[in-house]
C-alpha positions as protocol buffer text, in pm:
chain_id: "A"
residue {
  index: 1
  type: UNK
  ca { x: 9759 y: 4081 z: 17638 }
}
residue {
  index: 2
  type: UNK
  ca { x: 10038 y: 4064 z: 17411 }
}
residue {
  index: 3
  type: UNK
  ca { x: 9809 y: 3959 z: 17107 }
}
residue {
  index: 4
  type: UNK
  ca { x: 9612 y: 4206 z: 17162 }
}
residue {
  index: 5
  type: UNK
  ca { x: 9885 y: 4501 z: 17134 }
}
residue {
  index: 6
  type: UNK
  ca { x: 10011 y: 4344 z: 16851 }
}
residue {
  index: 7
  type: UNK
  ca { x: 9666 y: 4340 z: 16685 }
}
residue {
  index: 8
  type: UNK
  ca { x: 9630 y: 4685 z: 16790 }
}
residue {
  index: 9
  type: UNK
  ca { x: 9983 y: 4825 z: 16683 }
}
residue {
  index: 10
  type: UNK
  ca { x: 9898 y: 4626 z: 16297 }
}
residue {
  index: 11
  type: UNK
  ca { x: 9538 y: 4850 z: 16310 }
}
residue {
  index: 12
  type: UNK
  ca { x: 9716 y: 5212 z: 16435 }
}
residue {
  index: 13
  type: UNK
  ca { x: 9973 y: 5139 z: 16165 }
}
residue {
  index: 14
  type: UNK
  ca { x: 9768 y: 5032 z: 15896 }
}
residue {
  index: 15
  type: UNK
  ca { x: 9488 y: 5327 z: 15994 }
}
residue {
  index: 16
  type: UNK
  ca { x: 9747 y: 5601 z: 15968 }
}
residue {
  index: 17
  type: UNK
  ca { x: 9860 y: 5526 z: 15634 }
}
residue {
  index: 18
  type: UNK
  ca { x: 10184 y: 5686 z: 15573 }
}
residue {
  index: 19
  type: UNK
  ca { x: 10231 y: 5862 z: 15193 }
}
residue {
  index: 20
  type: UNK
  ca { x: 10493 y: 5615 z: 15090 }
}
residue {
  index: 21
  type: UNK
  ca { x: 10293 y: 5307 z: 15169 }
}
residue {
  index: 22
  type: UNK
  ca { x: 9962 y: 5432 z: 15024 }
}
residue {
  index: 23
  type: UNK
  ca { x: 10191 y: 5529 z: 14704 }
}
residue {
  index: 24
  type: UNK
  ca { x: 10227 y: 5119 z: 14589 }
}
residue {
  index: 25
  type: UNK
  ca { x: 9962 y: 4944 z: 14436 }
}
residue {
  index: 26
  type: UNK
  ca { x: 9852 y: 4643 z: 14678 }
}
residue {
  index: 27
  type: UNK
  ca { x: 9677 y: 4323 z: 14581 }
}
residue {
  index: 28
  type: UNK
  ca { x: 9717 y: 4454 z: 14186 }
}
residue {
  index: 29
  type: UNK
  ca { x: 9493 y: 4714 z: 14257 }
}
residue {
  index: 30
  type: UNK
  ca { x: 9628 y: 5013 z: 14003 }
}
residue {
  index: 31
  type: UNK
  ca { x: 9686 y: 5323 z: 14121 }
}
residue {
  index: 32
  type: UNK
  ca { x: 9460 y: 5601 z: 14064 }
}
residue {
  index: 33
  type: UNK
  ca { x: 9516 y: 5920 z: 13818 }
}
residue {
  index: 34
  type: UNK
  ca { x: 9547 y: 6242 z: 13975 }
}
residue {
  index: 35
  type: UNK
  ca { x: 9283 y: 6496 z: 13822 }
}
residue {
  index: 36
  type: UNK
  ca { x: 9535 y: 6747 z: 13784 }
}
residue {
  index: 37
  type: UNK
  ca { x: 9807 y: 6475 z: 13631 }
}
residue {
  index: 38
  type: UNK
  ca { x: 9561 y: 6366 z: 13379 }
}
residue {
  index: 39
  type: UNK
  ca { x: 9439 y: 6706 z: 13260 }
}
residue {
  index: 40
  type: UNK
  ca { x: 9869 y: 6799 z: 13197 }
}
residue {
  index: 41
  type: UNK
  ca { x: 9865 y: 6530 z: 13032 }
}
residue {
  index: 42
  type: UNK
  ca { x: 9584 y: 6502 z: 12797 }
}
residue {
  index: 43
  type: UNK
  ca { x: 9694 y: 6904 z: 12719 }
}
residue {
  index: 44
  type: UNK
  ca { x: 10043 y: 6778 z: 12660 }
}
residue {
  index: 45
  type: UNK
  ca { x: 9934 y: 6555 z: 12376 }
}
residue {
  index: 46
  type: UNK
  ca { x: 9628 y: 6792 z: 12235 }
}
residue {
  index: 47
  type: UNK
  ca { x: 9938 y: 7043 z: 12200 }
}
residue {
  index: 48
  type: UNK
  ca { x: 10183 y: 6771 z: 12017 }
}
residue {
  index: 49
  type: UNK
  ca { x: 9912 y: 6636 z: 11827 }
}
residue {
  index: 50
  type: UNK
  ca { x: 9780 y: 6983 z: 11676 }
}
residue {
  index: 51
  type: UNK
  ca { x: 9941 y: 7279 z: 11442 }
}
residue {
  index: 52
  type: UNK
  ca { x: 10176 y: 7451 z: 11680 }
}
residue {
  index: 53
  type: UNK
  ca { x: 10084 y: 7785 z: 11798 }
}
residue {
  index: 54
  type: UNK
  ca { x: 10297 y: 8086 z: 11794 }
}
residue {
  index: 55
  type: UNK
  ca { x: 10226 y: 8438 z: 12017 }
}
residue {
  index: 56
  type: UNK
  ca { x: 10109 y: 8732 z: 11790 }
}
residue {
  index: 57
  type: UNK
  ca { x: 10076 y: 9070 z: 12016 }
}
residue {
  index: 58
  type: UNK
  ca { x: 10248 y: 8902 z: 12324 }
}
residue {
  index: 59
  type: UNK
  ca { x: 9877 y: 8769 z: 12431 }
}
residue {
  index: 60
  type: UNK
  ca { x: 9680 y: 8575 z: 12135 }
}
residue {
  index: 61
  type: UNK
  ca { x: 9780 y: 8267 z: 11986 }
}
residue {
  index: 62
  type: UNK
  ca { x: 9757 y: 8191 z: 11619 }
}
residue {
  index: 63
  type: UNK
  ca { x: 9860 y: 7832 z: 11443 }
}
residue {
  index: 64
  type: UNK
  ca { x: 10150 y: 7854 z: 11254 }
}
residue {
  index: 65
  type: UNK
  ca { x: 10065 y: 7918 z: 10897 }
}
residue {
  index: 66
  type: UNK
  ca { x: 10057 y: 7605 z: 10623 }
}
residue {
  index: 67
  type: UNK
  ca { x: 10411 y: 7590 z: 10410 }
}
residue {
  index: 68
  type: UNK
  ca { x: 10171 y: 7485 z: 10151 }
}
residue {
  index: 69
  type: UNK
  ca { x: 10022 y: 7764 z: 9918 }
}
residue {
  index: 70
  type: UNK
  ca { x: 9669 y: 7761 z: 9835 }
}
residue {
  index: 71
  type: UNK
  ca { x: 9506 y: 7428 z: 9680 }
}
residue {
  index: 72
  type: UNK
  ca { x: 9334 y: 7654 z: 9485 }
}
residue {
  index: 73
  type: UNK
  ca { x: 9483 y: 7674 z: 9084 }
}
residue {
  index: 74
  type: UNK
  ca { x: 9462 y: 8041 z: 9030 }
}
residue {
  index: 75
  type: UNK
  ca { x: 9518 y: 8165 z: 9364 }
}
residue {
  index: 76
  type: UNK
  ca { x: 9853 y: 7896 z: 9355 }
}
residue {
  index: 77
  type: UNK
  ca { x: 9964 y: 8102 z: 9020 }
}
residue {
  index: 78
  type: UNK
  ca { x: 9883 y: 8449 z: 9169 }
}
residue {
  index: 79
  type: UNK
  ca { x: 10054 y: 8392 z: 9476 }
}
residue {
  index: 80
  type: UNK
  ca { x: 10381 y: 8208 z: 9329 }
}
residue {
  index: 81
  type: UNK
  ca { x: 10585 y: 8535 z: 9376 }
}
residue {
  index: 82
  type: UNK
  ca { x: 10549 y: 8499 z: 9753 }
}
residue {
  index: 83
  type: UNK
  ca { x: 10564 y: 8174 z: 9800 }
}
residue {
  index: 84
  type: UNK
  ca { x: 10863 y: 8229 z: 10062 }
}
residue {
  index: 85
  type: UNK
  ca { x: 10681 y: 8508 z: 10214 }
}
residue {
  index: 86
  type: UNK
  ca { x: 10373 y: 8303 z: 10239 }
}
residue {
  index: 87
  type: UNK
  ca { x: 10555 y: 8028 z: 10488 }
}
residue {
  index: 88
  type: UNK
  ca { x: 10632 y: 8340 z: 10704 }
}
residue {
  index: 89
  type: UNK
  ca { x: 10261 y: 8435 z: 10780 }
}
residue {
  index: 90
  type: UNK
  ca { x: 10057 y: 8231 z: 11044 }
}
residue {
  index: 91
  type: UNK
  ca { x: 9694 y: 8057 z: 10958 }
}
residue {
  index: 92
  type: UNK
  ca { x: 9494 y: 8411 z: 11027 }
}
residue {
  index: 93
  type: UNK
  ca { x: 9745 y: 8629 z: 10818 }
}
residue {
  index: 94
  type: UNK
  ca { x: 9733 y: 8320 z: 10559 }
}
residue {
  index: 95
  type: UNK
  ca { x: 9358 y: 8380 z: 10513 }
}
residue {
  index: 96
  type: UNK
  ca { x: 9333 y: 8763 z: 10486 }
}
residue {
  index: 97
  type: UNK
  ca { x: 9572 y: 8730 z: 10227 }
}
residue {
  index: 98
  type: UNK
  ca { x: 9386 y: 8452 z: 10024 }
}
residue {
  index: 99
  type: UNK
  ca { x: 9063 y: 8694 z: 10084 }
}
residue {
  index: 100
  type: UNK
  ca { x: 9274 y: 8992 z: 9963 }
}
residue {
  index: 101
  type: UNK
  ca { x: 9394 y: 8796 z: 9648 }
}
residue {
  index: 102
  type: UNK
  ca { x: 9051 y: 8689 z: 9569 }
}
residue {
  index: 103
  type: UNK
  ca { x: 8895 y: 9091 z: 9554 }
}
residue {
  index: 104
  type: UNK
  ca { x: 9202 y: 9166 z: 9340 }
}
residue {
  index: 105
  type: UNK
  ca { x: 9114 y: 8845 z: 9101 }
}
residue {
  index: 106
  type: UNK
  ca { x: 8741 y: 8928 z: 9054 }
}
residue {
  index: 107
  type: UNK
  ca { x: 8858 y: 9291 z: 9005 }
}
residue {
  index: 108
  type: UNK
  ca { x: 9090 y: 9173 z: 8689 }
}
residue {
  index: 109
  type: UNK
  ca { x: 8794 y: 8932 z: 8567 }
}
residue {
  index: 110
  type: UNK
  ca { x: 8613 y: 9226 z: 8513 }
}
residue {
  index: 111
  type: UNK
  ca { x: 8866 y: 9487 z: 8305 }
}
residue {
  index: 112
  type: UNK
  ca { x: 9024 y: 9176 z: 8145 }
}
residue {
  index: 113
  type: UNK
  ca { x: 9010 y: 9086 z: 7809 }
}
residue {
  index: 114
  type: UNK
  ca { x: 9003 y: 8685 z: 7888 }
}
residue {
  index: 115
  type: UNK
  ca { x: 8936 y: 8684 z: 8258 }
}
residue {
  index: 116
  type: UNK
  ca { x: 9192 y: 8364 z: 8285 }
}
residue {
  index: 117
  type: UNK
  ca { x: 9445 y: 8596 z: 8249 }
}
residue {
  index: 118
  type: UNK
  ca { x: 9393 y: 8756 z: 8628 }
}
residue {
  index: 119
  type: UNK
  ca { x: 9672 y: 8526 z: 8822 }
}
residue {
  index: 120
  type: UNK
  ca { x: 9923 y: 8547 z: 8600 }
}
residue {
  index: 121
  type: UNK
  ca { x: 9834 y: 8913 z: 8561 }
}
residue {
  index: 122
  type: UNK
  ca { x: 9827 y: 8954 z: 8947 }
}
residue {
  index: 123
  type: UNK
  ca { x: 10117 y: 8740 z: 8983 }
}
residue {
  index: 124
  type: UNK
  ca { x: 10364 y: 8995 z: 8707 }
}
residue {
  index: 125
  type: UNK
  ca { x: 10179 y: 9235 z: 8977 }
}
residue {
  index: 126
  type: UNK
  ca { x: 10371 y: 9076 z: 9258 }
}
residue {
  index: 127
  type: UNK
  ca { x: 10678 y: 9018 z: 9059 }
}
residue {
  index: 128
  type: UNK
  ca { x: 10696 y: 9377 z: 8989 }
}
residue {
  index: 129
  type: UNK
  ca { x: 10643 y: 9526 z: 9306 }
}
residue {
  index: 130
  type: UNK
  ca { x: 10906 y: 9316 z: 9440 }
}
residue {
  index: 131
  type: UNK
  ca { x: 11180 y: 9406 z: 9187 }
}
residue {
  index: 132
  type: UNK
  ca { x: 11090 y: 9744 z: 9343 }
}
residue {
  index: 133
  type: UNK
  ca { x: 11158 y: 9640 z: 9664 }
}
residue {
  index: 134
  type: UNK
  ca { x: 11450 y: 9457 z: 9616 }
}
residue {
  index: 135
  type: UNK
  ca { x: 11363 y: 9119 z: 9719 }
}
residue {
  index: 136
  type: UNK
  ca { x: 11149 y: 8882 z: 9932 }
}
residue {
  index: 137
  type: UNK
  ca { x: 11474 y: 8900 z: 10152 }
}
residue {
  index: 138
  type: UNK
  ca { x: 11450 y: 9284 z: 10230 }
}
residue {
  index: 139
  type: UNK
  ca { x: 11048 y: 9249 z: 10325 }
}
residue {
  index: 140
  type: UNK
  ca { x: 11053 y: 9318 z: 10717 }
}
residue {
  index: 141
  type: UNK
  ca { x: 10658 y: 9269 z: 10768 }
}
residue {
  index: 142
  type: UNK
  ca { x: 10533 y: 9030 z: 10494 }
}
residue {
  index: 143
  type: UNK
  ca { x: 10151 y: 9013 z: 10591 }
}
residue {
  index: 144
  type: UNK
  ca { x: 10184 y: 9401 z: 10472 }
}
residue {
  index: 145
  type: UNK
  ca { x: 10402 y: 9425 z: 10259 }
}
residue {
  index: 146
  type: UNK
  ca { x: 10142 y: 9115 z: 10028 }
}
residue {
  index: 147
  type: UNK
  ca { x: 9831 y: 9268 z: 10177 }
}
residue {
  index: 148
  type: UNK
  ca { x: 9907 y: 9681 z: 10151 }
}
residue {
  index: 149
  type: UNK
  ca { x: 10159 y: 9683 z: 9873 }
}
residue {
  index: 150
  type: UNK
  ca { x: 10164 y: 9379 z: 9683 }
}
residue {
  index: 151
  type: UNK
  ca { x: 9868 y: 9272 z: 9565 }
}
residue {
  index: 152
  type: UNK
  ca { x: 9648 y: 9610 z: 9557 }
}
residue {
  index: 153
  type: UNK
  ca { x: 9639 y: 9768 z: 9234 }
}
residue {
  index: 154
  type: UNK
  ca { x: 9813 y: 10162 z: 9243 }
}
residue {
  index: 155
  type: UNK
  ca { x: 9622 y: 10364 z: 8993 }
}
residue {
  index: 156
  type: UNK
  ca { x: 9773 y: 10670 z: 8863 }
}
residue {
  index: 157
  type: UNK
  ca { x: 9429 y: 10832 z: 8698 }
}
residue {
  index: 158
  type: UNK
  ca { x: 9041 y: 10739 z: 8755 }
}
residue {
  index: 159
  type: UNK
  ca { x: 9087 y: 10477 z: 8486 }
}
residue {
  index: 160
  type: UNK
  ca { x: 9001 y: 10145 z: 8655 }
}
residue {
  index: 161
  type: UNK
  ca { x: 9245 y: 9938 z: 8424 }
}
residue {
  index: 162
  type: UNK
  ca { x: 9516 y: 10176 z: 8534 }
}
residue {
  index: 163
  type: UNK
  ca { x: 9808 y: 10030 z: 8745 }
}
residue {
  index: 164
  type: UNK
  ca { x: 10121 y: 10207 z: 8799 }
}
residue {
  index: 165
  type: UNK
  ca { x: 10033 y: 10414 z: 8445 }
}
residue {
  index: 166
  type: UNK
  ca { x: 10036 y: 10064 z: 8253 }
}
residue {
  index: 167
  type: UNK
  ca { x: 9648 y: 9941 z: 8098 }
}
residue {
  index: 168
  type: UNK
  ca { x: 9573 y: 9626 z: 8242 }
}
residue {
  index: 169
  type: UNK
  ca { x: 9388 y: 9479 z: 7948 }
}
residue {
  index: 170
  type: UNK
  ca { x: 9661 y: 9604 z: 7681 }
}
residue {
  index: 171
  type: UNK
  ca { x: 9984 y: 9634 z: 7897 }
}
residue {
  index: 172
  type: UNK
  ca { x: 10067 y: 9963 z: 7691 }
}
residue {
  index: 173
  type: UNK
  ca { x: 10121 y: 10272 z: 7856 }
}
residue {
  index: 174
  type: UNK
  ca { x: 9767 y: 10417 z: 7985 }
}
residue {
  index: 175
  type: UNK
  ca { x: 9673 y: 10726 z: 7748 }
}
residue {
  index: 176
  type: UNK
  ca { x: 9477 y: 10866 z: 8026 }
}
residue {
  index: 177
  type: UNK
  ca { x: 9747 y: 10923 z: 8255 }
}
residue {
  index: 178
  type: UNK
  ca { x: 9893 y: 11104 z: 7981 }
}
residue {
  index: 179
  type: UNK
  ca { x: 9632 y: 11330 z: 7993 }
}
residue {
  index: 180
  type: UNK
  ca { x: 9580 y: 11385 z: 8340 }
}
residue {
  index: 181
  type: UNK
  ca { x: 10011 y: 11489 z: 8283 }
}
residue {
  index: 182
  type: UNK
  ca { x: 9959 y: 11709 z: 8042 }
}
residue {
  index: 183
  type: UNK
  ca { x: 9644 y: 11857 z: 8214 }
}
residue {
  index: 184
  type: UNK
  ca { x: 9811 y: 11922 z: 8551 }
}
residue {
  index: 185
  type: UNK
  ca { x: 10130 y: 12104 z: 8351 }
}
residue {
  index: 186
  type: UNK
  ca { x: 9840 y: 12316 z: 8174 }
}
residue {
  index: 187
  type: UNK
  ca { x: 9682 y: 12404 z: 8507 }
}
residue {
  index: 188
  type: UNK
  ca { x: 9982 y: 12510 z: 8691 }
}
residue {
  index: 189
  type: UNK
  ca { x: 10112 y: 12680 z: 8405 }
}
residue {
  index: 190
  type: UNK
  ca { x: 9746 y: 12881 z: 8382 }
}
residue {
  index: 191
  type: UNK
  ca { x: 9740 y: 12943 z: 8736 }
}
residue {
  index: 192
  type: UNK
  ca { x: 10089 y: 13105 z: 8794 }
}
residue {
  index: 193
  type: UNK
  ca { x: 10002 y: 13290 z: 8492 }
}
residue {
  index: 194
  type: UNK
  ca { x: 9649 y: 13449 z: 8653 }
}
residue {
  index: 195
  type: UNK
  ca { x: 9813 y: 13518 z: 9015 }
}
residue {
  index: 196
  type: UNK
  ca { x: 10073 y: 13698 z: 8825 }
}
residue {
  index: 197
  type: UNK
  ca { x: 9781 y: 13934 z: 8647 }
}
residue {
  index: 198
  type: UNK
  ca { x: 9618 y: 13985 z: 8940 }
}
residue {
  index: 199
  type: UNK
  ca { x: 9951 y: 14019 z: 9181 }
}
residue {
  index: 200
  type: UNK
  ca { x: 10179 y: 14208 z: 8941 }
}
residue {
  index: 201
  type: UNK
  ca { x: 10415 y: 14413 z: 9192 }
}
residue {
  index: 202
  type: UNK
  ca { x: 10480 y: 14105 z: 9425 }
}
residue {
  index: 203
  type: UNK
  ca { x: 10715 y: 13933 z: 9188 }
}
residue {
  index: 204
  type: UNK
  ca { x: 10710 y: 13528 z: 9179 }
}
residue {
  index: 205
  type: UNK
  ca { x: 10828 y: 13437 z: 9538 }
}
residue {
  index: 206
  type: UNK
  ca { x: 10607 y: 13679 z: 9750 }
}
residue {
  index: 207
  type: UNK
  ca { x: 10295 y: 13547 z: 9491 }
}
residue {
  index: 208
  type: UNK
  ca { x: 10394 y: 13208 z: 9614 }
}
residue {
  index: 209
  type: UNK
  ca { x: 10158 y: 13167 z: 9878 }
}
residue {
  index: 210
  type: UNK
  ca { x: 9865 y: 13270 z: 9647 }
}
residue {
  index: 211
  type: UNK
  ca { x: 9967 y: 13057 z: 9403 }
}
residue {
  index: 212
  type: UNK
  ca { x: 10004 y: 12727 z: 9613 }
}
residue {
  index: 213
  type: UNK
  ca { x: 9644 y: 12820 z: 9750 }
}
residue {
  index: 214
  type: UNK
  ca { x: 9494 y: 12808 z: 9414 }
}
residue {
  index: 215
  type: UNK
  ca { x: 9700 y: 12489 z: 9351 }
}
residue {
  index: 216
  type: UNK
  ca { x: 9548 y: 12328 z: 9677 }
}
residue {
  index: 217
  type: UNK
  ca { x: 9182 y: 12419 z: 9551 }
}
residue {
  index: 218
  type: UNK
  ca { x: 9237 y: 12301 z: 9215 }
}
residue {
  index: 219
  type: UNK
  ca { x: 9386 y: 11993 z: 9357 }
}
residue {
  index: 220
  type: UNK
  ca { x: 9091 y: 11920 z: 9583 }
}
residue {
  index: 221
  type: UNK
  ca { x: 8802 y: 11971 z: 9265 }
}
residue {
  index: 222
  type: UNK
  ca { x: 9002 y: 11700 z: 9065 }
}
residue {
  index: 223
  type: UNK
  ca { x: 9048 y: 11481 z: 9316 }
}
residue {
  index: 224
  type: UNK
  ca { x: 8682 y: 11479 z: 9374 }
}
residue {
  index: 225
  type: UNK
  ca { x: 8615 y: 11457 z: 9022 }
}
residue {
  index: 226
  type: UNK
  ca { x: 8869 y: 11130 z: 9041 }
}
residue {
  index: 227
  type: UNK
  ca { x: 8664 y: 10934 z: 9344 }
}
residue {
  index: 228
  type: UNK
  ca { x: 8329 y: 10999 z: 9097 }
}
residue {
  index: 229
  type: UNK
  ca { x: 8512 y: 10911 z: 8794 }
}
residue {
  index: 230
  type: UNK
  ca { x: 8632 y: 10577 z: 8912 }
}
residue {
  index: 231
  type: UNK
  ca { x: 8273 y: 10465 z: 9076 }
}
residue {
  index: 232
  type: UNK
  ca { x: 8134 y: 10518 z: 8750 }
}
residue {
  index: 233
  type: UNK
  ca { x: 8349 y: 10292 z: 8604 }
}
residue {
  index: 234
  type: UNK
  ca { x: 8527 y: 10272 z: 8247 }
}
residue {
  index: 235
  type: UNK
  ca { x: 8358 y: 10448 z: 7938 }
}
């Protein structure tokens, strides 16, 4: 009777299996992987393994951008400028900028004398703009900043090798801006001189809001004439 509570007690204890004793391997046997441990895990070293992510809008993820400038010889001299700048942006603000660049280089190839000169052209561009600003240092937003103010090309007139009143091919000052000056002085000066014919008793500040009226009209018809100018091109 005894043996057989003892061979009953070894069966109840070894049936109910307490946590701790089920915990340690017996007879060598390895223990097995929880599901949930080995999917933490395998994330754990996909996410030290990989580029490292950083939050962008509090809900997307982006990889951190490469500290590396493009591989690609004229987009590496056009982009020299901003070399700091560029370490700042992640991978998807790297690429619109390297997309941006590339419009702005085939744009150059085509008012350029020698079309090799575009990246050093666009990089003096970059230079320039950020003298103006005062310094890589002083740029709050840089995927803007290269991407809005940078890199884009500011005409002052409907000549397409205009930027910032300088010819692109020559680097002298654009003679058509000078024209479009001394046109818009000619205009003003025309108009203030017709409202005053036709308005003669209201004297120059009452004919003020005539005069800014014909100003806004004129304005309009030239910058019309501007948007069809520059589709058509140079010459």
């Amino acid at each position: 009777m005894r043996e057989d509570q003892h061979a009953d007690g070894e069966s109840a204890v070894a049936g109910s299996g307490s946590p701790v004793a089920g915990a340690d391997p017996l007879r060598g046997e390895k223990p097995k992987e929880s599901p949930v441990d080995g999917h933490e895990q395998a994330g754990g070293v996909a996410a030290g393994a990989g580029a490292r992510l950083t939050v962008v809008g509090g809900r997307k993820t982006q990889q951190q951008g490469r500290s590396e400038l493009p591989a690609d010889l004229d987009l590496r001299v056009a982009l020299a400028p901003v070399s700091w700048l560029w370490t700042k942006l992640n991978r998807w603000q790297q690429d619109q900028v390297v997309k941006t660049a590339k419009v702005e280089l085939a744009q150059l190839r085509q008012v350029l004398e020698w079309a090799g000169q575009a990246p050093s052209v666009l990089a003096a561009r970059l230079t320039s703009r950020l003298e103006e600003t005062g310094g890589e240092a002083l740029i709050a937003r840089p995927y803007g900043w290269i991407t809005h103010r940078g890199l884009v090309r500011r005409p002052s007139c409907s000549d397409v090798r205009c930027d910032d009143g300088a010819r692109l091919d020559t680097g002298a000052d654009c003679d058509n801006c000078a024209n479009v000056l001394h046109s818009r002085r000619a205009w003003r000066a025309r108009i203030t001189s017709t409202v005053a014919e036709e308005m003669p008793g209201l004297g120059r500040v009452r004919a003020a809001p005539r005069r800014e009226a014909r100003m806004r009209e004129y304005a309009a018809v030239e910058a019309a004439d501007y948007v069809y100018r520059r589709e058509q091109g140079p010459g």
